[in-house]
DRENDO-1510 file (C-alpha; in Angstrom, 1 decimal, always signed):
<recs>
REC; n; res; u; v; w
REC; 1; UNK; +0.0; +0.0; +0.0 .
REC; 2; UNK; +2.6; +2.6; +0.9 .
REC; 3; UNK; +4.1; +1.8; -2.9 .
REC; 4; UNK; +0.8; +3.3; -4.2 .
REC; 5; UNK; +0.6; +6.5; -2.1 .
REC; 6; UNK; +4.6; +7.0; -3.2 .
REC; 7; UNK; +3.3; +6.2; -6.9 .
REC; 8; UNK; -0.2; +8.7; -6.7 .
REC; 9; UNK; +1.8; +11.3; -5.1 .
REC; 10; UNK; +4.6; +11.4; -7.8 .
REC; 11; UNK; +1.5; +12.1; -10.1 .
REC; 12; UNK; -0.4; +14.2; -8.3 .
REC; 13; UNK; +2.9; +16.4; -7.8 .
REC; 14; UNK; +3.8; +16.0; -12.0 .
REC; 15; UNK; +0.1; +17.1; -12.6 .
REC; 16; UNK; +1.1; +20.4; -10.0 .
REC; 17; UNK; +4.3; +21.2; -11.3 .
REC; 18; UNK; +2.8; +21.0; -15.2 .
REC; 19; UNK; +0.6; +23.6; -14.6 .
REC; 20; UNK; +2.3; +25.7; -12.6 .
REC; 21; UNK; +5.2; +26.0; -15.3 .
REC; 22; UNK; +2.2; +27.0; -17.7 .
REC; 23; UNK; +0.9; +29.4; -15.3 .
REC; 24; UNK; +4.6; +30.7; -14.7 .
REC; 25; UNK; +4.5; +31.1; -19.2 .
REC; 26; UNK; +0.8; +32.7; -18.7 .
REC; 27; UNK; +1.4; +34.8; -15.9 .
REC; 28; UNK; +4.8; +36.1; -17.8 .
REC; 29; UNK; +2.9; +36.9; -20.8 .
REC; 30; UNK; -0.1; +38.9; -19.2 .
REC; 31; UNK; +2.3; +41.2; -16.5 .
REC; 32; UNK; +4.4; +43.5; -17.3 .
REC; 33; UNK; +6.3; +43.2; -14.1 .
REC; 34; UNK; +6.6; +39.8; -13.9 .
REC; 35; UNK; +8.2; +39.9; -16.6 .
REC; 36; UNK; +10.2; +42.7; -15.9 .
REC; 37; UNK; +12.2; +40.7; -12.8 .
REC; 38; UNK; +15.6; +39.3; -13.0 .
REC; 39; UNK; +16.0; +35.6; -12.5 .
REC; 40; UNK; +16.8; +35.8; -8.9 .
REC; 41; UNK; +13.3; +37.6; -8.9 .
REC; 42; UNK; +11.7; +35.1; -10.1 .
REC; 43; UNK; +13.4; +32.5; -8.2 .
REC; 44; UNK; +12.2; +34.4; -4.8 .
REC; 45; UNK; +8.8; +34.3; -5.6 .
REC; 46; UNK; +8.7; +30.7; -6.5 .
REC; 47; UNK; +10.1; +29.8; -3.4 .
REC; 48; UNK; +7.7; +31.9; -1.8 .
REC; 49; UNK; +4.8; +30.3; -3.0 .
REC; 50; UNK; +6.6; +27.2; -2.0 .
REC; 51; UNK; +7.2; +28.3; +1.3 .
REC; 52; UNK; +3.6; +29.0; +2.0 .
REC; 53; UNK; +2.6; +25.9; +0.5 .
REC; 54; UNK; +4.3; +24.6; +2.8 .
REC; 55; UNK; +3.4; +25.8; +6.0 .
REC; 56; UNK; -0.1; +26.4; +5.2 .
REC; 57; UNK; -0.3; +22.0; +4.5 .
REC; 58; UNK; +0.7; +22.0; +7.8 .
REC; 59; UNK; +3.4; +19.2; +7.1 .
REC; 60; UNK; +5.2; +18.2; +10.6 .
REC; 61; UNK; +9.2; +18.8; +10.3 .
REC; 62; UNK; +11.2; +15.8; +11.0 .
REC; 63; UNK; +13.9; +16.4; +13.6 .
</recs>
């Protein structure tokens, strides 16, 4: 069983990362300032969104 949630979870997180790379392509096209930021910019702000993602799943940290 635990092979199957590491297998649906691969997908599910493909699926997530597909359409946020089309998003990232959208969201370029449609604003100017997006756009307009430097790599390390845009690097920030992905990791931002990760960030939050991250905290707001509420995920426990291993120690």
């Amino acid at each position: 069983m635990k092979g199957f949630y590491t297998i649906l979870l691969l997908i599910v997180s493909n699926v997530f990362m597909t359409f946020a790379w089309y998003g990232h392509l959208k969201m370029k096209q449609e604003y100017s300032w997006f756009a307009a930021l430097p790599l390390i910019g845009v690097i920030a702000f992905s990791w931002a969104i990760a960030f939050f993602e991250y905290k707001l799943s509420k995920i426990p940290m291993r120690k």
